[in-house]
C-alpha positions in Angstrom: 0.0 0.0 0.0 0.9 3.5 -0.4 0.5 6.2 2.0 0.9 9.6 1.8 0.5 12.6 4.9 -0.3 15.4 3.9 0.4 18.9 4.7 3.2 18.4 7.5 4.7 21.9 7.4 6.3 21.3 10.4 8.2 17.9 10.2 5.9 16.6 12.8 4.2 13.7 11.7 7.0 10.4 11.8 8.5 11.5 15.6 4.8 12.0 16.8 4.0 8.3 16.0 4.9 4.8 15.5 4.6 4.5 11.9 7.1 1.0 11.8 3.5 -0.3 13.1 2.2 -0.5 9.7 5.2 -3.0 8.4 7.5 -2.7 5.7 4.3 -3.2 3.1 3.2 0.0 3.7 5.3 3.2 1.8 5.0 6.0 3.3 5.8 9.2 1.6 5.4 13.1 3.9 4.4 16.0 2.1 5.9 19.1 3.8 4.3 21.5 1.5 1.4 22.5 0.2 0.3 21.0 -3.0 -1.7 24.7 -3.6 -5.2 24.7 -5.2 -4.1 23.5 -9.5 -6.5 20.1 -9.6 -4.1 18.5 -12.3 -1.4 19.1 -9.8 -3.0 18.0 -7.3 -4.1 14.4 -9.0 -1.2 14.1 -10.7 0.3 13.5 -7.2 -1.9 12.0 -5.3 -3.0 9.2 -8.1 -0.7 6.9 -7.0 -1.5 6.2 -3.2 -4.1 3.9 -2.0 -3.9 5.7 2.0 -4.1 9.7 2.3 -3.7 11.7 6.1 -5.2 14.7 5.8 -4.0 17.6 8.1 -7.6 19.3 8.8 -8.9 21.2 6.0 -5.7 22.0 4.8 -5.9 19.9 1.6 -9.9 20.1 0.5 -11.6 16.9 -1.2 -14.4 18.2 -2.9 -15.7 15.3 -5.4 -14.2 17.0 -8.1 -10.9 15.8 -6.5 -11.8 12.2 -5.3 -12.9 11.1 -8.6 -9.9 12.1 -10.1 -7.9 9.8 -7.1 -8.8 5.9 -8.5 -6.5 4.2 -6.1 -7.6 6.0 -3.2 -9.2 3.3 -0.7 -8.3 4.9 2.6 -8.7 9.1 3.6 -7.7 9.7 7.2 -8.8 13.3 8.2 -7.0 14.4 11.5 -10.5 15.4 13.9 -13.9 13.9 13.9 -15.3 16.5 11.6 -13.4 17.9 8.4 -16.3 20.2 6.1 -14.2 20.1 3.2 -13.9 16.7 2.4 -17.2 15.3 0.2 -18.0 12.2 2.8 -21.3 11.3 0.0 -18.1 10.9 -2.7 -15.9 9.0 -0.7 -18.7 6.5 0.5 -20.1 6.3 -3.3 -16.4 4.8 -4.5 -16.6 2.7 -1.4 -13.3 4.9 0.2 -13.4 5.2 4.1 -12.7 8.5 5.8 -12.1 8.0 9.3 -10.9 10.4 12.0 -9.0 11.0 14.6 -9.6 12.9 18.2 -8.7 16.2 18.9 -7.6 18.3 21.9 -9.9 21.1 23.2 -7.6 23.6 24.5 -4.8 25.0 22.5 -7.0 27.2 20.1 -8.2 29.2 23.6 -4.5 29.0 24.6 -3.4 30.5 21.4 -5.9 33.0 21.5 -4.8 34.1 24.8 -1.4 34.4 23.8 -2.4 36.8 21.1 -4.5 38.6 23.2 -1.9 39.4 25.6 0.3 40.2 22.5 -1.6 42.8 21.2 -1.7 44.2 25.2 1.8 44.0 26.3 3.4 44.0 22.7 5.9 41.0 23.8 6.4 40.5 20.0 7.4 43.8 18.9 9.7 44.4 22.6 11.0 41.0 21.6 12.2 42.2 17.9 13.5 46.0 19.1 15.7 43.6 21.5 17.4 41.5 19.1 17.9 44.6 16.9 19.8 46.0 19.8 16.9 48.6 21.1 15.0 48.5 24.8 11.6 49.8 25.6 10.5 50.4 22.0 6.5 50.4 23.0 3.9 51.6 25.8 2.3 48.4 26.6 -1.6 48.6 28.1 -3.1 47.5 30.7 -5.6 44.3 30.0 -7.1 44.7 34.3 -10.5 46.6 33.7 -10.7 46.3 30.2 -13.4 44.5 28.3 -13.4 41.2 26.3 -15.8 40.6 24.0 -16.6 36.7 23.2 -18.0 36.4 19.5 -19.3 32.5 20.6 -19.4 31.7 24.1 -18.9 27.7 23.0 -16.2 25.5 25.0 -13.6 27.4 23.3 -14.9 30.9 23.6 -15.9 30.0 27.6 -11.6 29.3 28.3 -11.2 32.6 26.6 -13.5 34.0 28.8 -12.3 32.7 32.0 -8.7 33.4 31.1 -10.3 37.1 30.6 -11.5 36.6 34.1 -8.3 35.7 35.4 -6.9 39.1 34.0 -10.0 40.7 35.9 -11.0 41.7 32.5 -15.0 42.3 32.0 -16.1 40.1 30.0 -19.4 40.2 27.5 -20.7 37.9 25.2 -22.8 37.4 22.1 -23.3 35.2 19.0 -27.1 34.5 17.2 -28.2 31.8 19.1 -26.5 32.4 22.7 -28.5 32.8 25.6 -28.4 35.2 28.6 -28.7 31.5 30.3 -25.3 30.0 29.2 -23.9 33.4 29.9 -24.7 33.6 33.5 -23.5 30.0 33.3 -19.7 31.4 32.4 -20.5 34.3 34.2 -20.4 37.3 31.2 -22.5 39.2 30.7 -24.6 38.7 28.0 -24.9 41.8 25.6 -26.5 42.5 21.9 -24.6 42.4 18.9 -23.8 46.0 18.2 -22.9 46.4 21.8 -20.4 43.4 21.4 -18.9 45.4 18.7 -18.9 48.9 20.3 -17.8 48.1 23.9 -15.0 45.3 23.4 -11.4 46.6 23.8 -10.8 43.3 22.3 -12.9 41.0 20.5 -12.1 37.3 20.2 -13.3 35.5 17.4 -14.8 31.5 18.4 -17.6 30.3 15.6 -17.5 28.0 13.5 -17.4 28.7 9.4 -21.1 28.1 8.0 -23.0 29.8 5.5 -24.4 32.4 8.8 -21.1 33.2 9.9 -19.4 33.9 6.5 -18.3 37.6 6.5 -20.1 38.1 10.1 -17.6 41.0 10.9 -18.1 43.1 8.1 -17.4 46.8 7.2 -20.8 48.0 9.6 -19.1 45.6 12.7 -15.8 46.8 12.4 -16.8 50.5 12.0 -18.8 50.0 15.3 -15.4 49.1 17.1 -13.2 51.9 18.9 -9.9 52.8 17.2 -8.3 51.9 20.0 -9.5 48.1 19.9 -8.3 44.9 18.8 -9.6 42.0 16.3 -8.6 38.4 17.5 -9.8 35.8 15.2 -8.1 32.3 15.9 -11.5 30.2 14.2 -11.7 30.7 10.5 -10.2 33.7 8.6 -13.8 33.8 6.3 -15.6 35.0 9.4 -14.3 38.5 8.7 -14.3 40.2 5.6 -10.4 40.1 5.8 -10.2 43.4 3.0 -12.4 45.4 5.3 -10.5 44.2 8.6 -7.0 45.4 6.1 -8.6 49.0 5.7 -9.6 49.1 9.2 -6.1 48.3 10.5 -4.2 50.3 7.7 -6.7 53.5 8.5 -6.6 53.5 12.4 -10.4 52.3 12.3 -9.1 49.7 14.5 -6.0 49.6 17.0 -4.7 45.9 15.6 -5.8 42.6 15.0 -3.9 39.3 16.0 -4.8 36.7 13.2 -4.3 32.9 13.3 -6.7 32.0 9.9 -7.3 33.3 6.7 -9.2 33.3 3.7 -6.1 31.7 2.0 -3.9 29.6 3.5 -0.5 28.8 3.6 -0.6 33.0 3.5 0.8 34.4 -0.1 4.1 36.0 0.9 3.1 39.0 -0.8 -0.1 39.1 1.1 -0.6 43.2 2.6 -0.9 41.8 6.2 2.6 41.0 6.7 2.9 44.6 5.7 1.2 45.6 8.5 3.1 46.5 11.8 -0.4 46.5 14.0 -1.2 42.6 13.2 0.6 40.2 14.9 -0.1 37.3 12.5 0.7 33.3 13.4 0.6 30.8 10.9 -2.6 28.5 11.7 -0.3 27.1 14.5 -3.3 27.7 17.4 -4.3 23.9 17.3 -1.2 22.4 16.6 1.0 21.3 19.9 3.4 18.5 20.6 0.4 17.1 22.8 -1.7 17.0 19.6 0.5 16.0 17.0 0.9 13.1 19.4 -2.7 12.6 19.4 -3.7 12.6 16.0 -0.8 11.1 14.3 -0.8 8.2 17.1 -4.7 7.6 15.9 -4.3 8.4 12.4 -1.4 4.6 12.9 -4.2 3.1 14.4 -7.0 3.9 11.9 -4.6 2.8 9.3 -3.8 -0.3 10.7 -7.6 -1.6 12.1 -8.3 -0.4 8.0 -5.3 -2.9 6.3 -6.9 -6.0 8.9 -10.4 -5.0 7.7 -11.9 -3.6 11.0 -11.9 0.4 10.3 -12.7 2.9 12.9 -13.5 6.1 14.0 -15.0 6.0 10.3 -17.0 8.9 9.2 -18.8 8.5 6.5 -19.7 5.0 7.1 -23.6 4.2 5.4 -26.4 5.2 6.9 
């Protein structure tokens, strides 16, 4: 059989797991970069393997892809759920996608991080210091300020609590939240404008649907003071990222620390690394030696119940 993983930018993928478990008839080939979006590209390469592990969404398999795959048997998505993959396709040319757990804390942690970024400007102290400067910035306060949760869901409520920790006042509002859950965090459960208009930060936790598409628009980021900051560590799609550029290269907004966007791996030409007031990671917020662990070490097993007959975890299995 041959096996290819996909997207591992970071090397990750043989140390996290015991691959030598799937025996020598099993060739295994890592990907480090991304294949990019050209569909002969893309099944020109991947023709050949019988057994694909995806990295989330970063490769999509729309059905226009599958059918252009005809070895593919086997498509292991790291996490239960993975939107861009076509599960009706996959299950109509009899291939099993199965999936893999995931851990529910480093997106809030990675969030926090940038949150406290964008307060005490650790980033941009850290650069002037290595360039041979001290004190380049006046950090702020976050004690007293206010947090604004855009989806108060298991991610957005560690958010919250970390804000909590900071003695940070917290509010809280997405379509279908309820003044209930909120006095269940403890926030304070507020109307959309006023999430908007009273956050000194705003953290970003939805998921990507057809509702939250472009939520934070032009209208919600001209509601925002200038002195405010954008956090979105969910899907870059939620804001409308050329109105969230003109915000942050007009003062509309103070800065914005970004995990996703609307294209990913980021063009290296793309205007927001031209930007000094966005502190911009590279879609690292749910990756962590603890995960990498995790997912590779189930991705092994899925593989391996699959070659003895007995998939698992299997996600698209018929109804």
């Amino acid at each position: 059989m041959k096996l290819a993983i996909l997207d591992d930018y970071q090397n990750a993928a043989m140390r996290a797991a015991d691959w030598d478990a799937l025996g020598n008839d099993t060739d295994i080939e890592i990907f480090n970069e991304h294949l990019g979006t050209d569909e002969d590209h893309i099944a020109a390469t991947l023709q050949p393997f019988d057994i694909l592990v995806a990295m989330r969404e970063r490769t999509p398999f729309p059905k226009s892809r599958i059918d252009r795959l005809p070895n593919l048997k086997l498509l292991v998505t790291t996490g239960m759920r993975n939107l861009s993959i076509d599960m009706d396709a996959a299950r109509s040319r009899d291939i099993d996608v199965c999936g893999t757990a995931m851990l529910g804390y480093p997106a809030a942690e990675h969030a926090a991080a940038l949150i406290t970024d964008l307060f005490k400007k650790i980033s941009r102290e850290n650069q002037a210091m290595h360039e041979g400067g001290w004190q380049a910035c006046v950090s702020e306060g976050m004690n007293g300020k206010t947090l604004g949760i855009l989806g108060l869901g298991k991610l957005g409520e560690r958010v919250a609590r970390f804000g909590q920790a900071m003695e940070m006042e917290v509010i809280a509002w997405s379509e279908n939240l309820t003044k209930e859950r909120c006095d269940e965090v403890g926030v304070e459960h507020v109307d959309r404008d006023a999430l908007f208009r009273r956050s000194d930060v705003l953290s970003i936790h939805l998921l990507l649907s057809d509702r939250t598409r472009g939520l934070v628009d032009v209208d919600e980021l001209n509601l925002m003071k200038p002195s405010a900051y954008l956090v979105n560590t969910s899907r870059g799609p939620i804001v409308n990222e050329a109105a969230l550029i003109d915000a942050l290269r007009s003062g509309g907004i103070a800065g914005a620390g970004l995990d996703v966007y609307d294209v990913e791996p980021l063009p290296t030409d793309h205007p927001l690394r031209g930007l000094d007031n966005a502190v911009l990671t590279g879609h690292t917020g749910f990756v962590v030696k603890e995960l990498y662990e995790l997912v590779y070490g189930e991705a092994v097993e899925n593989v391996a119940a699959w070659l003895k007959g007995g998939p698992i975890r299997v996600l698209n299995a018929n109804s």
